[in-house]
FIPA-921616 format. One record per residue: x, y, z of N, C-alpha, C in turn; residue in three letters; residue number from 1. Coordinates in steps of 0.1 Angstrom, whole numbers. Layout:
<recs>
nc1|nc2|nc3|cac1|cac2|cac3|cc1|cc2|cc3|aa|i
X|Y|Z|X|Y|Z|X|Y|Z|ALA|NUM
...
</recs>
This chain:
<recs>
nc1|nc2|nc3|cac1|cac2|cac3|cc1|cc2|cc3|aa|i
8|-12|0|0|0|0|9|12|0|UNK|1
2|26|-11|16|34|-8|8|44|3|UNK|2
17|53|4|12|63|15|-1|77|15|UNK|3
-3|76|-2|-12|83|-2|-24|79|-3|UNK|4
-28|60|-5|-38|51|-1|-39|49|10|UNK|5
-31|50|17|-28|50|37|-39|60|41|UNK|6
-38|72|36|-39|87|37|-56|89|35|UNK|7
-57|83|18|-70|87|19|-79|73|25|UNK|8
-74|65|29|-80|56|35|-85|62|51|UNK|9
-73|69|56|-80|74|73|-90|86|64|UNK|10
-86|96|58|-95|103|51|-110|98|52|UNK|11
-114|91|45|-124|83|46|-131|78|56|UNK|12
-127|69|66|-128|64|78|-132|76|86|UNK|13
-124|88|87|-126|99|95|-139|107|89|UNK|14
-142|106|80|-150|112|69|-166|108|74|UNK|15
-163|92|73|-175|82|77|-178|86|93|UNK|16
-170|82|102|-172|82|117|-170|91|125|UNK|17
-168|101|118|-168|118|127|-172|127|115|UNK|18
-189|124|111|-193|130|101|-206|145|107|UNK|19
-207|143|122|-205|154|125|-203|164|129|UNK|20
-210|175|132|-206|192|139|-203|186|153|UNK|21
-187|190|161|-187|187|173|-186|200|180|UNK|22
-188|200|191|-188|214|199|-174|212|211|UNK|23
-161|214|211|-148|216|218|-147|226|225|UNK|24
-141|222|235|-138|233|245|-120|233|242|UNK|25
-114|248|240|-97|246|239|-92|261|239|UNK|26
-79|263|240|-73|278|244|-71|277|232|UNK|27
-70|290|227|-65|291|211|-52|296|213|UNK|28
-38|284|210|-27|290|209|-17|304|203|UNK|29
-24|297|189|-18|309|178|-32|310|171|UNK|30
-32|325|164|-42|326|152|-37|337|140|UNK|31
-35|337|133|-36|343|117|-45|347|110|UNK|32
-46|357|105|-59|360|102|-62|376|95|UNK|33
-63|380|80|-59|388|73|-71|392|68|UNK|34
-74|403|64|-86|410|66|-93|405|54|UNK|35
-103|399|51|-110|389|35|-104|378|31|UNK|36
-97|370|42|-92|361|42|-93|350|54|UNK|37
-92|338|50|-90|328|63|-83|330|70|UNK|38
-89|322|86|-82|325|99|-76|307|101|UNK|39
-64|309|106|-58|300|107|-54|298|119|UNK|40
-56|288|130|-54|287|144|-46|275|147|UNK|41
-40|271|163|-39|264|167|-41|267|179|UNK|42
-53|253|184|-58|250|196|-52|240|205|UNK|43
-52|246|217|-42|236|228|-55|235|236|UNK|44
-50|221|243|-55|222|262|-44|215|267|UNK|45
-45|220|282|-34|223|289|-40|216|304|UNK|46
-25|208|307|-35|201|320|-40|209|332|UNK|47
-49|203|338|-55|213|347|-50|213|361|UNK|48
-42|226|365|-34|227|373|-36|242|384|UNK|49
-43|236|388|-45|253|395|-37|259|405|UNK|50
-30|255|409|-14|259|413|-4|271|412|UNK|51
-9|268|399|-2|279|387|-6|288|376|UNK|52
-4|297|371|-4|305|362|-7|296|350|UNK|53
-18|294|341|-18|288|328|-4|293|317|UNK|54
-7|306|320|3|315|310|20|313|317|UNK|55
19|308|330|33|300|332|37|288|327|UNK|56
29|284|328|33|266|324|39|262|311|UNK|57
47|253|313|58|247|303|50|237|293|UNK|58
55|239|276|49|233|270|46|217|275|UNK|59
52|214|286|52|197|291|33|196|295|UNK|60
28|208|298|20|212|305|3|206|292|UNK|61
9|206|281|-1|201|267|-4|193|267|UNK|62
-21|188|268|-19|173|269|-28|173|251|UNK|63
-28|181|247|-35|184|232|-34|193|225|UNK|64
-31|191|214|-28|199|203|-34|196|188|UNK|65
-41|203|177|-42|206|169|-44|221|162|UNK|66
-48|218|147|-46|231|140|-60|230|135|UNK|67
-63|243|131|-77|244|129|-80|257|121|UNK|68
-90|253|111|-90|269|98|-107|271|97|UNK|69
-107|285|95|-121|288|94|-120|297|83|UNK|70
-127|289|70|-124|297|62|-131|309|58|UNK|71
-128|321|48|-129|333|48|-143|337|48|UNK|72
-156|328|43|-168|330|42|-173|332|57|UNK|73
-167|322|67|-177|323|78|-167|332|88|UNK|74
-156|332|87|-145|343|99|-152|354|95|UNK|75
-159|358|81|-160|373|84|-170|373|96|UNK|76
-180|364|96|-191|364|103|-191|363|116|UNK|77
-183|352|122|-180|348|131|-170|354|139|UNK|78
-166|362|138|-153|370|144|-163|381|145|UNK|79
-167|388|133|-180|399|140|-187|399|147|UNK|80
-194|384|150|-206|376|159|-200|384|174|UNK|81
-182|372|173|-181|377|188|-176|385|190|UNK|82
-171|393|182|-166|412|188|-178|416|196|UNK|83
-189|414|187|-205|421|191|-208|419|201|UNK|84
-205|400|207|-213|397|219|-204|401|233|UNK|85
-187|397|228|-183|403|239|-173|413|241|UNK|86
-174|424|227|-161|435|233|-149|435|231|UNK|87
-145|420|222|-130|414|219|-129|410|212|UNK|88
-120|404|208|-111|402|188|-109|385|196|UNK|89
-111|375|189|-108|362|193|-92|364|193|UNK|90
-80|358|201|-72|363|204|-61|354|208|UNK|91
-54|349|209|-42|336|214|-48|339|226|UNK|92
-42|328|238|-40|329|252|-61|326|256|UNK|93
-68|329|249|-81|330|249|-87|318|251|UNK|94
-99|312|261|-105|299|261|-116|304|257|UNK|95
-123|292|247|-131|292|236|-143|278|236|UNK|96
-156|278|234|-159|270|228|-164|272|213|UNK|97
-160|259|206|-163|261|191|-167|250|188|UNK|98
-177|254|176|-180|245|170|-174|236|159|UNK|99
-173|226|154|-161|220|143|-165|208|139|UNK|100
-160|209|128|-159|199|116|-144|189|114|UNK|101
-148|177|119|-129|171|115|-128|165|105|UNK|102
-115|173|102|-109|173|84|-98|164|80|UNK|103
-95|160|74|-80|151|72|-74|151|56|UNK|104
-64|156|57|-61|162|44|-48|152|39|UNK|105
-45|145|34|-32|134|28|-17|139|28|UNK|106
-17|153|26|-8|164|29|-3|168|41|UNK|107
-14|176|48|-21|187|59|-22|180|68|UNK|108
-25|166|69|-31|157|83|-41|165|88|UNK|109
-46|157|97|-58|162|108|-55|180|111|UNK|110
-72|184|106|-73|196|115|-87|198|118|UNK|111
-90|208|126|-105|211|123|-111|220|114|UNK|112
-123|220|111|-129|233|105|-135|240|115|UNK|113
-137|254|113|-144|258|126|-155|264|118|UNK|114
-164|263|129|-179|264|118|-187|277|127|UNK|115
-185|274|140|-190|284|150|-186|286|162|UNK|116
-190|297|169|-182|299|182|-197|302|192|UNK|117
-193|300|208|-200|304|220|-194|317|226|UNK|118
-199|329|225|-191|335|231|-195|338|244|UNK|119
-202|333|250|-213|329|264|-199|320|269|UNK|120
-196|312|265|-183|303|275|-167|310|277|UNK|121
-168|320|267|-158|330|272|-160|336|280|UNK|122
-171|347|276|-172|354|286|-178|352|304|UNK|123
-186|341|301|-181|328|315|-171|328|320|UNK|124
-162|318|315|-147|316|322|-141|329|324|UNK|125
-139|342|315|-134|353|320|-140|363|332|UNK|126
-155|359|336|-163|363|347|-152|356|359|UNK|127
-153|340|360|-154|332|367|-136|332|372|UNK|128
-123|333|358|-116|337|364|-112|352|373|UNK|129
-120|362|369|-116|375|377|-122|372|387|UNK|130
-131|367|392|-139|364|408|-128|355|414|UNK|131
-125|346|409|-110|335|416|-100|345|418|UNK|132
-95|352|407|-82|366|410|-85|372|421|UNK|133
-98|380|422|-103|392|429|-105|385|440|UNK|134
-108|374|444|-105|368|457|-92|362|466|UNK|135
-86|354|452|-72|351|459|-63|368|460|UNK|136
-64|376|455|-58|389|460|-64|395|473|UNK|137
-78|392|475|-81|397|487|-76|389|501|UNK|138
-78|379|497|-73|366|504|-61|372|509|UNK|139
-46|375|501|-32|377|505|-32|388|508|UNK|140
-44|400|506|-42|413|517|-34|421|504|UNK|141
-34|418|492|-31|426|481|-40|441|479|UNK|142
-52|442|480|-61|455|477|-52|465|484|UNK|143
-48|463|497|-47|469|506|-34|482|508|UNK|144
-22|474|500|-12|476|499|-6|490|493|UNK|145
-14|493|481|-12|503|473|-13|518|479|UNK|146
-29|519|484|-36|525|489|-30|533|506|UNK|147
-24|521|514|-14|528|521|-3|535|520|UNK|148
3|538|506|11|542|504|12|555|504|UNK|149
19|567|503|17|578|503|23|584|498|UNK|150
17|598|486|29|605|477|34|621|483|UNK|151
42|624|479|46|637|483|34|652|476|UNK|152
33|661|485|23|671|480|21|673|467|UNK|153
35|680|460|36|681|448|45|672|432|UNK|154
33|659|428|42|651|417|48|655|412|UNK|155
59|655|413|69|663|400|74|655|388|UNK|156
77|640|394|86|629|387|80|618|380|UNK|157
73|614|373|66|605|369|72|598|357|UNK|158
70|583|362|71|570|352|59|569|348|UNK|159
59|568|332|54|564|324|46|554|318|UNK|160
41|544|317|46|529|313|31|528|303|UNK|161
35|531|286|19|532|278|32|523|268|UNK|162
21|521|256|26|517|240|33|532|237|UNK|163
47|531|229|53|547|227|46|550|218|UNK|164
36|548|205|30|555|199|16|556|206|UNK|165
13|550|209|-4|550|218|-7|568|217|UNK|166
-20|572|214|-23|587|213|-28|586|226|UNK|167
-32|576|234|-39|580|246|-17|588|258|UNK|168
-14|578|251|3|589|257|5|597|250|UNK|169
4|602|241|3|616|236|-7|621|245|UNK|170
-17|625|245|-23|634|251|-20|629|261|UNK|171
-18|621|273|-11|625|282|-5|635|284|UNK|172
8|633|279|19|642|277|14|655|277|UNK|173
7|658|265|0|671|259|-4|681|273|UNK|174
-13|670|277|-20|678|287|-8|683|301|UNK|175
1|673|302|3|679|311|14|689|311|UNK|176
21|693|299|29|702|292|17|714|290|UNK|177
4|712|287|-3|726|281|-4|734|302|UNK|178
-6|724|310|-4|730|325|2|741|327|UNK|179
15|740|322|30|753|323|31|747|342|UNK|180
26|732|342|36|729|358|48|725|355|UNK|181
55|724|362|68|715|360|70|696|366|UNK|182
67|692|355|69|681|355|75|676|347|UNK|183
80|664|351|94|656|345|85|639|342|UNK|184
86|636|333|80|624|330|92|618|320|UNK|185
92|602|323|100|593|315|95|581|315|UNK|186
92|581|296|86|567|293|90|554|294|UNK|187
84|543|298|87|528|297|83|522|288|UNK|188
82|521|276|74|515|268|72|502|271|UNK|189
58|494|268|57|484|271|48|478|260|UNK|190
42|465|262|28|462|255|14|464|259|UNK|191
3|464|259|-5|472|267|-20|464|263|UNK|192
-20|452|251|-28|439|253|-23|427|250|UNK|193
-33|419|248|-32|411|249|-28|402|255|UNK|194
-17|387|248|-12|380|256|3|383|269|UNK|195
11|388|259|23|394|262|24|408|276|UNK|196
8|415|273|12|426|282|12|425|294|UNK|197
10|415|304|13|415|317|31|413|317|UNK|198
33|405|312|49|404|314|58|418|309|UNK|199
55|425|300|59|435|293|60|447|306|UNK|200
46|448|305|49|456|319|52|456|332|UNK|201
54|445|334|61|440|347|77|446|347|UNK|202
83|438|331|98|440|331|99|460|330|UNK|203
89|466|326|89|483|327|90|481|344|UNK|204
82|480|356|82|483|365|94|479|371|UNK|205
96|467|363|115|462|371|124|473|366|UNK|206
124|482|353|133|491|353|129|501|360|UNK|207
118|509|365|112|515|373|119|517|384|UNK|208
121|507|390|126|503|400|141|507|403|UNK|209
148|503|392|159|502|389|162|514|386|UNK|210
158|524|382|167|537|376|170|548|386|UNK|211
180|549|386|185|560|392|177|572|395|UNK|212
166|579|391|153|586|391|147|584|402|UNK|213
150|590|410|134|588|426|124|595|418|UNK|214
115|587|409|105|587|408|89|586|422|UNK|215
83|601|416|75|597|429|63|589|425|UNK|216
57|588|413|49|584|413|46|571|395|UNK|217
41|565|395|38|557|381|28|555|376|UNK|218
26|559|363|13|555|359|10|548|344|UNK|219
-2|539|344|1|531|336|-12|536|326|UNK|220
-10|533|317|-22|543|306|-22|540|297|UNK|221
-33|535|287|-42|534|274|-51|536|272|UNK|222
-57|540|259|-68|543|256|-72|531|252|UNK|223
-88|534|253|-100|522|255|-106|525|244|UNK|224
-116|517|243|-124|514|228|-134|506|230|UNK|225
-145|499|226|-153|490|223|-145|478|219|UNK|226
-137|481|210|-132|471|200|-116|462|208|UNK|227
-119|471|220|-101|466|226|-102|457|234|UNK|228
-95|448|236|-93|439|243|-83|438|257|UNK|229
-90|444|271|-86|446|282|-85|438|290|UNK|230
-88|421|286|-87|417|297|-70|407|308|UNK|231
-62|414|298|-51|416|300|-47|423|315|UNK|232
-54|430|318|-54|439|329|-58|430|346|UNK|233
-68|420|342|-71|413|350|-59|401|360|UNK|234
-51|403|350|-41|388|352|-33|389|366|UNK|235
-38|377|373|-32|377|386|-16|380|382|UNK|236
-9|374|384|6|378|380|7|392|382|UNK|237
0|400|370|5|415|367|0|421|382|UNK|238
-15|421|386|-18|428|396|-10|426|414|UNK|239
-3|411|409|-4|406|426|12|418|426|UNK|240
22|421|412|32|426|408|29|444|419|UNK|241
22|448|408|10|463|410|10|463|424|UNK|242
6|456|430|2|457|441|13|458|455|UNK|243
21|453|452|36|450|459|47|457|451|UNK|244
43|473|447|54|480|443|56|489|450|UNK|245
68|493|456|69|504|460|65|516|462|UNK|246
61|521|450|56|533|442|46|534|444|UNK|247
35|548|444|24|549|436|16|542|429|UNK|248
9|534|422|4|534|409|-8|542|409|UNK|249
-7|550|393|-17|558|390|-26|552|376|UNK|250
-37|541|372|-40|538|365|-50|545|358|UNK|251
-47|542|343|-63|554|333|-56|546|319|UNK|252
-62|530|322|-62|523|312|-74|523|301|UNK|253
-83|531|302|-92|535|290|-106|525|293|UNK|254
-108|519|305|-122|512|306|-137|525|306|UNK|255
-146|519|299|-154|529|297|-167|521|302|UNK|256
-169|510|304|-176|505|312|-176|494|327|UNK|257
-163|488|326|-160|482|340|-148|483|340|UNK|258
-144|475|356|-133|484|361|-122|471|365|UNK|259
-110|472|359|-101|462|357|-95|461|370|UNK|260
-85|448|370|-85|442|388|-74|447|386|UNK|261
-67|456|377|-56|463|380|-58|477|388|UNK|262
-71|478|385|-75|494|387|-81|493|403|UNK|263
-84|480|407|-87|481|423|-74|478|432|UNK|264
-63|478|425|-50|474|439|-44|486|432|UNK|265
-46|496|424|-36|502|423|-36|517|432|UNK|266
-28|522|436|-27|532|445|-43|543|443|UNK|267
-43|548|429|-55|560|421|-58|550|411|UNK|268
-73|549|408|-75|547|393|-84|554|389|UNK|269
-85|558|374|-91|571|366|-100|562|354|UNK|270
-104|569|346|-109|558|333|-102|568|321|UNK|271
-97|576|317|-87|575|307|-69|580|307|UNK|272
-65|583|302|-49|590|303|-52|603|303|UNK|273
-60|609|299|-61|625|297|-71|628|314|UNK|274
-74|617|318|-81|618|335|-70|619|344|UNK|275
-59|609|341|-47|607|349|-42|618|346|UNK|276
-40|630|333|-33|637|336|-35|651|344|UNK|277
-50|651|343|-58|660|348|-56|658|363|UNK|278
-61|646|368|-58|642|379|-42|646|388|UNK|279
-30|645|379|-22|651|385|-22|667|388|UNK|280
-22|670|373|-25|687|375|-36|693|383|UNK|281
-47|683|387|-50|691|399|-46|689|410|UNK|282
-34|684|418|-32|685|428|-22|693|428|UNK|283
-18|700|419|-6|714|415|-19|721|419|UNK|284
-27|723|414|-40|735|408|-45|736|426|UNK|285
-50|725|433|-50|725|446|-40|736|458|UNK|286
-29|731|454|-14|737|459|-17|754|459|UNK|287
-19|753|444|-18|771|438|-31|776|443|UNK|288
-42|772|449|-53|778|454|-45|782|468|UNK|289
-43|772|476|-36|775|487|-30|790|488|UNK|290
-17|787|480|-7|798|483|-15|809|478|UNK|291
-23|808|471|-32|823|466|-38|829|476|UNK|292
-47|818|486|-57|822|497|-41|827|508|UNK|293
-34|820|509|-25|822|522|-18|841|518|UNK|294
-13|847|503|-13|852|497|-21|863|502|UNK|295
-38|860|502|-45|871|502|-46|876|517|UNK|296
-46|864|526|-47|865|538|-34|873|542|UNK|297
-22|871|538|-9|881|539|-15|893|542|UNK|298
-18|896|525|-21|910|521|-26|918|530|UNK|299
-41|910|537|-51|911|544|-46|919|557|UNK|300
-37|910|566|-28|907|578|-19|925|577|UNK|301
-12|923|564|-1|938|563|-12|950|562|UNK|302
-29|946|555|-32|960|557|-37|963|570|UNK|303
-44|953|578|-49|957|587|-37|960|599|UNK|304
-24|960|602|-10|962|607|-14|974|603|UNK|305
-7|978|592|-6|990|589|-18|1002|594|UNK|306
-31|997|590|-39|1005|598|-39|1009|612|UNK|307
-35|996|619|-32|999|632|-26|1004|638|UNK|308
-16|1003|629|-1|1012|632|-4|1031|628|UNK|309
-9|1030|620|-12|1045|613|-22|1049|622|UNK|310
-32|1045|629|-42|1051|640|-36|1050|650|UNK|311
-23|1045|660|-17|1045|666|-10|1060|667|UNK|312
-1|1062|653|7|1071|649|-5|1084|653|UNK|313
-15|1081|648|-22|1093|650|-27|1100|666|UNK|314
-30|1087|673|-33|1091|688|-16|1094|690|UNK|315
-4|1086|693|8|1098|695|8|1115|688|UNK|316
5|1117|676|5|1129|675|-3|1137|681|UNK|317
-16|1134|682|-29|1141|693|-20|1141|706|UNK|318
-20|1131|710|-8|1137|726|3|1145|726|UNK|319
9|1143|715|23|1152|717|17|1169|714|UNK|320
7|1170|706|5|1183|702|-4|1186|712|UNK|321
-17|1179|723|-21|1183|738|-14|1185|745|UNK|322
1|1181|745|11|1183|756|24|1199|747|UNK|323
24|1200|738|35|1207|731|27|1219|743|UNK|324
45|1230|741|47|1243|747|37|1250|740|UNK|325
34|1248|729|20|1257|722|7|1256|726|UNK|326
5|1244|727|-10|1244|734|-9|1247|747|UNK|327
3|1247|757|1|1254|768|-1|1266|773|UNK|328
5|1272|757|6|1286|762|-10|1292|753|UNK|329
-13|1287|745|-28|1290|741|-36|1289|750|UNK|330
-33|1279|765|-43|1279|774|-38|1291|780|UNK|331
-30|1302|781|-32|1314|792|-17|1313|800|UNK|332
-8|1304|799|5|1299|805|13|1306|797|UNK|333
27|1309|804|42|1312|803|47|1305|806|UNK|334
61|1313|802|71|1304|810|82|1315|810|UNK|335
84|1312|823|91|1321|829|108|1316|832|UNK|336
117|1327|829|133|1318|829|139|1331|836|UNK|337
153|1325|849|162|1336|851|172|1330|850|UNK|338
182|1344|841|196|1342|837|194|1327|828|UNK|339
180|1323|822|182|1313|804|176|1302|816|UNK|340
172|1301|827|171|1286|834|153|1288|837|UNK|341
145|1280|831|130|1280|836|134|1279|849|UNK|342
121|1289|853|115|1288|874|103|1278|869|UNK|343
110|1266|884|101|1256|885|97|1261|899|UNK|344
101|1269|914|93|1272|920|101|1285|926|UNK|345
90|1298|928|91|1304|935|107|1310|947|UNK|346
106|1298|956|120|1292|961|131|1303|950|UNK|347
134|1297|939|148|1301|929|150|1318|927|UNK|348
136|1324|932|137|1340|930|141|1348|944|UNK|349
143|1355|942|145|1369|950|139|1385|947|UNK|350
138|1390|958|129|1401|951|143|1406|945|UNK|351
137|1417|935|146|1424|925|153|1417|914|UNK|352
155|1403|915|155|1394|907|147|1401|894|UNK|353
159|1399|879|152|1403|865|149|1386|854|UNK|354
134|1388|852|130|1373|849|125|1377|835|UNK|355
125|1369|825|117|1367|811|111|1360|811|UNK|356
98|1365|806|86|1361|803|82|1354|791|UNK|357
79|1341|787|78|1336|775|64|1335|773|UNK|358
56|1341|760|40|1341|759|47|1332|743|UNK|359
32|1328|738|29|1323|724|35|1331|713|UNK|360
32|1343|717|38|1352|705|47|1362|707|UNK|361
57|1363|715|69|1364|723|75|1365|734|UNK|362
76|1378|737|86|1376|757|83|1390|758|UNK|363
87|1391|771|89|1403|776|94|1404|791|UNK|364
101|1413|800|109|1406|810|102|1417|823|UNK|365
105|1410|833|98|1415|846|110|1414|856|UNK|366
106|1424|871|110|1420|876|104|1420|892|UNK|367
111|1410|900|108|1407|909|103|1414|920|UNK|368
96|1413|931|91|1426|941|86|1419|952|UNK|369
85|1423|965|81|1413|975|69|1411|974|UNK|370
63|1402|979|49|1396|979|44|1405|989|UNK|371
</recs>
């Protein structure tokens, strides 16, 4: 027998006895997939180990593997079906149930066809794992961590950590440069979905860490969408990370309807980058009220001094001018001097004694005679 009667013989046999639609449950390893074109996958399952991190475990960890194509007629449909139902692009790292057809090609070997998808059992298991995360974090006292932490009055220094072209970090940036505060920001670029981005931004926070920069604060930022796929943000790993940083975290990953388990351990969370930036700049804008009121209250303090001082100035003048030699002698008073010396009593004269007389509007001199 040669090998291409081998071939179409399981062909056949597989043809006859798995003739039909089966419904699988599997992570979709890899997928391809070009815009009016077939999507091309490979589906794993992975032993069940709850121990550990799926997205840790070593290929030893596979207890199944095939490949599987859905051709271009029904991917347009079916990939729109579940954007629609749940918010997301079918995606590697993703558990799935699908519907399928088994194929066997003399070439190609075994694959499946995919004919349809549940997007009810995603969005299941992705409920069911953030309630397992959001517990085992509360469990280890993770929420808790962030939130005690404390930043200095005024952020000056901030880590960055977005996609470097991401517009949601542009406008970051923008906004907090159109401020005229002074702040110092330096980017981490990282990944910011999918499979990859919890690790991506972990290894940013390890340089975070690492730079010479006393960074006071960090913040992690993307813009959101309908169409984006956040549940990247959820992943125990990244958050239990988040949570046990040093630093701040300042999160405005772009959720516009629920709130990622990154965004409940992190120090602040906001719902976009242009929130986070605002969010900083008002606690400058806060500061600057302050010193304004403290400012007017100065002002306030020096005028009312000054008044008091100037109505003060004024009662000493009224005294000195009720007490001056002029208003004594307008009341009807002299003053009387012998040889240039004022008489303070009587006593100091003698009769025949020659004395001057001082009036308001000049002198004139006398002299003495017995009583």
């Amino acid at each position: 027998m040669q090998l291409h009667e081998l071939c179409d013989s399981i062909r056949a046999t597989i043809q006859t006895d798995f003739d039909a639609t089966y419904r699988v449950t599997a992570e979709i390893s890899s997928l391809s997939a070009k815009s009016g074109g077939h999507c091309f996958m490979e589906l794993i399952e992975k032993r069940d180990d709850k121990t550990s991190s799926s997205k840790l475990r070593s290929s030893a960890d596979i207890i199944a593997k095939v490949r599987a194509t859905c051709w271009a007629n029904v991917w347009s449909m079916l990939s729109a079906y579940f954007l629609d139902a749940t918010g997301m692009q079918l995606q590697p790292g993703m558990q799935v149930e699908l519907d399928v057809n088994v194929d066997f090609h003399p070439v190609y070997g075994l694959s499946l066809v995919v004919v349809g998808v549940n997007p009810e059992f995603t969005l299941g298991g992705l409920m069911r794992q953030r309630r397992e995360t959001i517990a085992r974090l509360e469990k280890e006292g993770m929420m808790e961590l962030q939130p005690a932490l404390s930043l200095p009055t005024l952020v000056r220094r901030v880590a960055v950590i977005s996609a470097a072209d991401a517009a949601g970090y542009q406008d970051f940036t923008d906004q907090l440069r159109q401020s005229g505060y002074a702040f110092f920001t330096q980017l981490f670029p990282a990944t910011m979905q999918g499979e990859a981005a919890p690790f991506t931004i972990m290894a940013a926070l390890d340089k975070i860490y690492a730079s010479d920069t006393p960074f006071d604060l960090v913040v992690i930022i993307r813009g959101g969408g309908a169409n984006t796929d956040l549940t990247c943000f959820d992943d125990y790993e990244l958050c239990s990370f988040c949570a046990q940083f040093p630093l701040p975290i300042l999160s405005g990953i772009g959720h516009t309807r629920d709130v990622s388990i990154l965004d409940m351990v992190c120090f602040q969370a906001v719902k976009t980058p242009t929130a986070a930036a605002e969010w900083l700049i008002a606690r400058y804008q806060v500061q600057e009220d302050k010193l304004s009121q403290l400012a007017n209250l100065l002002q306030l303090q020096i005028t009312r001094a000054l008044s008091d001082e100037r109505h003060h100035l004024d009662l000493l003048a009224k005294t000195i001018e009720l007490h001056s030699p002029e208003a004594i002698y307008r009341m009807g008073y002299s003053l009387t001097l012998h040889n240039g010396q004022p008489v303070h009593s009587v006593s100091q004269l003698t009769p025949g004694d020659q004395v001057d007389l001082v009036f308001l509007d000049g002198s004139a001199k006398a002299q003495i005679t017995p009583a």
